[in-house]
N, C-alpha and C positions, 0 to 999 in steps of 0.2 A: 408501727413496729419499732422497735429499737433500734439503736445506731450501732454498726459494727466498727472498729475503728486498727487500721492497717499502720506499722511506723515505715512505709514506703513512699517511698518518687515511685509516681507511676502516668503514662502517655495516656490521656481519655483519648481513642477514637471513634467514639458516636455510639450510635442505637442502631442497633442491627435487628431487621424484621424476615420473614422467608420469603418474601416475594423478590422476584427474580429482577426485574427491572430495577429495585433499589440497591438491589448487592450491585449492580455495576456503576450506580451515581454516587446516593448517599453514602451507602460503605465502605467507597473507595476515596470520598472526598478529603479523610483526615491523614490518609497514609503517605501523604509525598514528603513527609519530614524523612523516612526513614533511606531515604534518599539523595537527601540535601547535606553536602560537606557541612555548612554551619548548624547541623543539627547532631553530629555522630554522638554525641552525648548522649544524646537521648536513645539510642539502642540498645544503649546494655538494661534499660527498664522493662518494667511489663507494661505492658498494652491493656488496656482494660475497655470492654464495652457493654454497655445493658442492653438484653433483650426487650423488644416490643412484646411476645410475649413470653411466658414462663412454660408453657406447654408445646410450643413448637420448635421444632427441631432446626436448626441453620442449616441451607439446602448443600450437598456433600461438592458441587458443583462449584459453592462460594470458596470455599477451605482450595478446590483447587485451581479457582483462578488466583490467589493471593501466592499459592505457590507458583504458579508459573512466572510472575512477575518479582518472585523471591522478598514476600514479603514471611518474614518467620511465622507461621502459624501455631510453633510450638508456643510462643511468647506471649500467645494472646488470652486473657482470661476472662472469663464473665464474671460479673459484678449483678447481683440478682436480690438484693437487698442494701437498705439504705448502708452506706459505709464512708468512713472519713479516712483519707488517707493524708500521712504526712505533708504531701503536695502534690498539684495534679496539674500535668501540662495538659493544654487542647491547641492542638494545633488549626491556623486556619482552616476555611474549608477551600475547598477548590475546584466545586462544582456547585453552582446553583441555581434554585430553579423556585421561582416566586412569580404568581398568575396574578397575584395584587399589583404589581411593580412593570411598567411600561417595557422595561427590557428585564424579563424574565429566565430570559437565554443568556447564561453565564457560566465561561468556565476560565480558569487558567493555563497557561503552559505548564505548572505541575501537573495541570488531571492528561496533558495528552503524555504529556512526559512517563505518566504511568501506562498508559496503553503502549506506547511503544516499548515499552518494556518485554510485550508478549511475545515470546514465541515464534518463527514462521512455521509454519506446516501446509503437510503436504496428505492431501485424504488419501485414503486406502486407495487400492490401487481398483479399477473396473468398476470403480463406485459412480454412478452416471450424478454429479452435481453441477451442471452446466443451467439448468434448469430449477430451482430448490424453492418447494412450500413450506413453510415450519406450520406446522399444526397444531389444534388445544385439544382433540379431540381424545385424542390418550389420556388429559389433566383430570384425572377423576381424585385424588386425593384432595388437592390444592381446594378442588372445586367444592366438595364436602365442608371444607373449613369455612370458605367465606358462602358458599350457598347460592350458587348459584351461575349456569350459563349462558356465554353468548345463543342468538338463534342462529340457526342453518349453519350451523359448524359445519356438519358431514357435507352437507350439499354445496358447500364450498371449496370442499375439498376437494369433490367429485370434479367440480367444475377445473382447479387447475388440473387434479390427475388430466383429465382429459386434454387437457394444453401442452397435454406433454412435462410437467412439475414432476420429480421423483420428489414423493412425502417423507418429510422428516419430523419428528417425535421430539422435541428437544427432554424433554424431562426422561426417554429412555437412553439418550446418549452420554457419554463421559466428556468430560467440559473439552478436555484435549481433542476428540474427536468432533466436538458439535465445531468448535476454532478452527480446524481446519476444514471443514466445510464452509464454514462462513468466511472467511478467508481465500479462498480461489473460486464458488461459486459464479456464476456470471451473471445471474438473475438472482433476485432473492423476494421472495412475496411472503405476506404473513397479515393478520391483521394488526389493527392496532395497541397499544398496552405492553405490557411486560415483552413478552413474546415478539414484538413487532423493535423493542430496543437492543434487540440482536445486530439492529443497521450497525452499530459502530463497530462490528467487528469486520464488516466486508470490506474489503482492501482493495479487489479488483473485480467487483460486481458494475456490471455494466450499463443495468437497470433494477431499480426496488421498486416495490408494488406494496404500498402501507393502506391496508382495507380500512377506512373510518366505520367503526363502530355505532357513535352516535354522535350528536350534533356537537358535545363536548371536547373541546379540544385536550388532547394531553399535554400539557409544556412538556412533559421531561422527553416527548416523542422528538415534540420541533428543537431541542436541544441537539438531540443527537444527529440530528439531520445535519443541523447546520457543521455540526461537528465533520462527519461522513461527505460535505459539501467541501469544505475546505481543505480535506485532505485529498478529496478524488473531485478536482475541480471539472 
């Protein structure tokens, strides 16, 4: 296709996809300029990022964890065709995670520098989360797209309900609320994947319970661990 061509300064921050475990590595990895005293130049620009794809929607849940951490979400523009613009910053990244490369597990003091950024909260009030399963078994959209599920979802469920887990739904909750469950929780179990990278938000979980799927390891899981390890030693 043809080339679009912009006379703007504008900040690339990456490629944004709807799966939920990326919005909180990849997505967040180019945003700690906006942040940094030797960057303030660069805020009065637009933000620019390309979709992975063109037909899906960025999950409403992304948009509001960027505000919670006061990243301007007004600022940010997609970029959905080739386009040249007068000049284009990319900021390092500051989270990485590479399965070819012996130390795989990588992040900066920019990327925790953004999590601390969040919010404390505090759950609704008679909300029993002492105990908390995050479940997939609600994920029927998601599951549509890429085609396909985990086996014995349900019967896994069944199996913490019965241990006493209150189940939680993350894809029916508001980011605000799922945060402040994962945030004073004291148990947290889930399996592994997207839904299982929920560890870095628990702050004073006492015990995680991360179910291995299959023989395959996830690096961006052992990532967060280590990350969840160092802050709740």
């Amino acid at each position: 296709p043809p080339q679009s061509y912009c006379n703007e300064e504008v900040v690339f921050i990456g490629t944004f996809c709807i799966c939920w475990g990326h919005c909180i590595s990849d997505h967040l990895k180019h945003l700690w300029f906006y942040f940094d005293e030797r960057f303030q130049h660069l805020k009065k620009l637009k933000f620019v990022y390309t979709p992975f794809s063109l037909t899906a929607t960025q999950p409403k849940n992304f948009w509001d964890l960027l505000k919670s951490i006061g990243f301007p979400i007004e600022n940010i523009q997609i970029v959905d065709k080739p386009t040249r613009f007068a000049r284009i910053y990319v900021p390092d990244a500051c989270f990485f995670c590479n399965m070819l490369l012996k130390n795989c597990k990588h992040y900066t003091k920019e990327y925790l520098n953004l999590l601390n950024r969040l919010p404390n909260l505090k759950p609704q009030k008679n909300l029993n989360i002492e105990k908390v399963y995050f479940s997939r078994t609600k994920f029927l959209n998601q599951t549509k797209y890429f085609g396909f599920r985990d086996y014995n979802e349900i019967e896994v469920e069944n199996i913490f309900k019965n241990q006493g887990f209150n189940i939680f739904y993350p894809e029916k909750l508001d980011f605000l609320t799922e945060l402040a469950i994962l945030q004073n929780c004291k148990v947290f179990a889930a399996t592994d994947g997207s839904i299982g990278h929920n560890v870095l938000f628990c702050k004073n979980a006492k015990q995680i319970l991360l179910l291995r799927k299959s023989r395959k390891v996830t690096g961006y899981q052992l990532t967060f661990n280590s990350i969840v390890l160092k802050n709740n030693p």
